[in-house]
N, C-alpha and C positions, 0 to 999 in steps of 0.2 A: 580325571585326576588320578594318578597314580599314587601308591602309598610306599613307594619305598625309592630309592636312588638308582633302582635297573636299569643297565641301559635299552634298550631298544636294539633287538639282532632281527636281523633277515631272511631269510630263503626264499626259493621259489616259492612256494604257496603259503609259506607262513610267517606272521609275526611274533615272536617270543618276548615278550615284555613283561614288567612288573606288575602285580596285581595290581588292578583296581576293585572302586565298591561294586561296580555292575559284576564283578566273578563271584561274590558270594554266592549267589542263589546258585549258580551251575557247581558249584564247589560244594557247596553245603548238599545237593541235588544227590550228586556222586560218590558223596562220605555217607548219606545214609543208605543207599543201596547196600543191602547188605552183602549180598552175591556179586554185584561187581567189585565192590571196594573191599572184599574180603582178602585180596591180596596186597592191599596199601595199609590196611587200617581201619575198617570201615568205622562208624563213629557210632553210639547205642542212641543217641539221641542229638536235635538241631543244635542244644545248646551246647555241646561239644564240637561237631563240624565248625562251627562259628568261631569258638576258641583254636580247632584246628586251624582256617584259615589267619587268625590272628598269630598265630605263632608262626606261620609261614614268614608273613611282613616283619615281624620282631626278626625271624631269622635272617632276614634281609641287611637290616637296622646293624645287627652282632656281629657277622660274622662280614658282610658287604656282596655276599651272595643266597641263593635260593633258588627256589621254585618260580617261572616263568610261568604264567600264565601263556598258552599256546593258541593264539588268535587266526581264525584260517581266514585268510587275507580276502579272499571274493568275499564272504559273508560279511568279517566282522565279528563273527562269534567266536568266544571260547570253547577250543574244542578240546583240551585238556591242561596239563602242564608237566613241563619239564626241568629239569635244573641241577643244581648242586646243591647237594642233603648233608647236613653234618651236626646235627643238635647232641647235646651230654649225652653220650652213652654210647654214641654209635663207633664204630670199629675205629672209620676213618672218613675221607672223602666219597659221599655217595651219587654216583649219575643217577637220577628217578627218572618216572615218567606215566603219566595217567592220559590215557583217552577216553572224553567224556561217549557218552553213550548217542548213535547215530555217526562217529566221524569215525569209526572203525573199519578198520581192510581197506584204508588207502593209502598207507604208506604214511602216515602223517606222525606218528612216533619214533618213527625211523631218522625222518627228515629234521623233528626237532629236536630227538637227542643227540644226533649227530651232530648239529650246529652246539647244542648246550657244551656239549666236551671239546669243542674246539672253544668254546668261549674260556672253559676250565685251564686247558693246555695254554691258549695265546695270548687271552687277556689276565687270567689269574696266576698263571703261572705254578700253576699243579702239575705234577711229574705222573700221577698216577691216581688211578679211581676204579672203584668197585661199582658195582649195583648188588644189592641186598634184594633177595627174591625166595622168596617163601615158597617151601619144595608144593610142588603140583600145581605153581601158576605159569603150565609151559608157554603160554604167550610171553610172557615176560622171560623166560629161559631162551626160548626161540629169537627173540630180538636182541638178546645179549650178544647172545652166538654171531647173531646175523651182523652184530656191530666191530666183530671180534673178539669179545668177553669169551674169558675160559673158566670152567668152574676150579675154586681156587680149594676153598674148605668149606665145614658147614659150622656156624657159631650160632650162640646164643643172643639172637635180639631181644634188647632189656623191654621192647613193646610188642612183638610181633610172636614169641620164641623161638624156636628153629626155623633159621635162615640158612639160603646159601651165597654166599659171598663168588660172586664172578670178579676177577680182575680182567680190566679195560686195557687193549695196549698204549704204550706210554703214547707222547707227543709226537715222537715222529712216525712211528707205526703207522698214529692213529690217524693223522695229518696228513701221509700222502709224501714224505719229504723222501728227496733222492739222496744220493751220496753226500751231494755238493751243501744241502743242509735246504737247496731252495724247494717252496713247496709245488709239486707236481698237480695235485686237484684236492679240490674237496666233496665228499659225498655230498 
């Protein structure tokens, strides 16, 4: 049962869909980590994770996008998520991205946020996106780069404090598109 109106995107190895109730415990799992989740958020307690992931589905509800849950297709498991960030406070539109712990170093963040931002660009109709990355989570610096994020400025996140703001290339950069406007491939 899903909890929000996501649609359902593809890839090779992966499913990006809306949360359901079976993602809390992995969610909840991965917000108390203190050392992993230390560069999303991490949460001081379950009762928090809990309301983090309800505010996900609310952001879903508000805004008509979110946080995907990132399903790796052989298994069936959630193996982190991906999406479009934008709650009060934040700069602008944000690309995110979490890999839960075990699905790391296969390329599976890559592959989901790169479908996420084509969702943004084709189905939303977003012109432009950032990812917000807390100085010394180079993995998360390193996949920006790697998606084509440039570091833009550094500001003040009203939950995180000092961030650095990557800008994303726009739609057609970021799409693959030739002159003619048609699209060439997708990552």
């Amino acid at each position: 049962m899903t909890l929000t109106n996501a649609p359902v995107l593809d890839t090779p190895r992966l499913i990006l869909r809306g949360p359901e109730p079976r993602d809390i415990e992995p969610m909840i799992a991965f917000l108390l980590d203190q050392e992993r989740a230390a560069g999303f958020g991490a949460s001081p307690n379950r009762g928090d994770a809990w309301r983090w992931f309800a505010l996900n589905v609310g952001h879903w509800h508000i805004h008509g996008h979110g946080y995907f849950t990132i399903e790796d297709r052989e298994t069936g498991q959630p193996a982190g998520i991906t999406g479009i960030w934008y709650p009060e406070g934040w700069p602008e539109p944000e690309l995110g991205w979490v890999v839960f712990d075990g699905f790391e170093g296969r390329g599976i963040a890559y592959e989901a946020a790169t479908r996420a931002r084509r969702y943004a660009y084709e189905d939303l109709g977003l012109t432009t996106l950032t990812s917000n990355i807390v100085p010394g989570n180079t993995r998360s610096i390193a996949l920006a780069e790697r998606l084509g994020a440039w570091f833009e400025r550094e500001y003040e996140n009203i939950h995180m404090g000092r961030d650095y703001l990557y800008r994303h290339p726009g739609p057609g950069a970021a799409l693959g598109r030739d002159d003619d406007g048609s699209v060439e491939a997708y990552a």
